[in-house]
N, C-alpha and C positions, 0 to 999 in steps of 0.2 A: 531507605526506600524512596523512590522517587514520586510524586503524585503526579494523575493527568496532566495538571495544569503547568507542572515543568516540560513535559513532553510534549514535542516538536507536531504540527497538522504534517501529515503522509499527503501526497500530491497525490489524487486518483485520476487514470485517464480512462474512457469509455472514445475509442475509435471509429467504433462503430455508430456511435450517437454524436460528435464529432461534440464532445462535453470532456471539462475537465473540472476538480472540485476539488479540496484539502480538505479532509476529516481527522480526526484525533486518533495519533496512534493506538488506541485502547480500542479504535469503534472500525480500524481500517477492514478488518474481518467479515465483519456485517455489513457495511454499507456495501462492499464489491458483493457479496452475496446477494442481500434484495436488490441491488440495481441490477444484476445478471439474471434472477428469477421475473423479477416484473418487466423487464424490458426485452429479453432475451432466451425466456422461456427455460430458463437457465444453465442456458447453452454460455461460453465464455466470452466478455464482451471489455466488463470494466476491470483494470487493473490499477496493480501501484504502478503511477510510473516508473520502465523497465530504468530508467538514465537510476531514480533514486534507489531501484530496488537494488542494481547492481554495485551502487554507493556502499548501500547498507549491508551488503555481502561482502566486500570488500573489510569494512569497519569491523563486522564481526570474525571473518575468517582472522585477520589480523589480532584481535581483542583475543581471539582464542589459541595463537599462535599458530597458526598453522601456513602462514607466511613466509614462517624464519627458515 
């Protein structure tokens, strides 16, 4: 098993706050949540960045074979 501290910070971007920040893949779930509840009324605002999201889409469709 892998622990946090092996795992990569996720780049989060917020567009609309014209902010961006890396958080720990373990915490990337929570941080876009309370930045979009307290800033955004919880309307949608801060994401993973779509370039890494689509990376790691990629990585997994692949990992899962679904590629081939």
């Amino acid at each position: 098993m892998t622990s946090d501290d092996e795992l990569p910070e996720i780049p989060v971007v917020c567009d609309d706050c014209d902010t961006r920040t890396a958080v720990p893949f373990s915490e990337v779930e929570d941080a876009v949540a309370r930045h979009n509840d307290q800033l955004h009324d919880g309307e949608p605002g801060a994401q993973v960045d779509p370039d890494v999201l689509d990376q790691l889409n990629d990585l997994v469709a692949k990992d899962m074979g679904l590629l081939d």
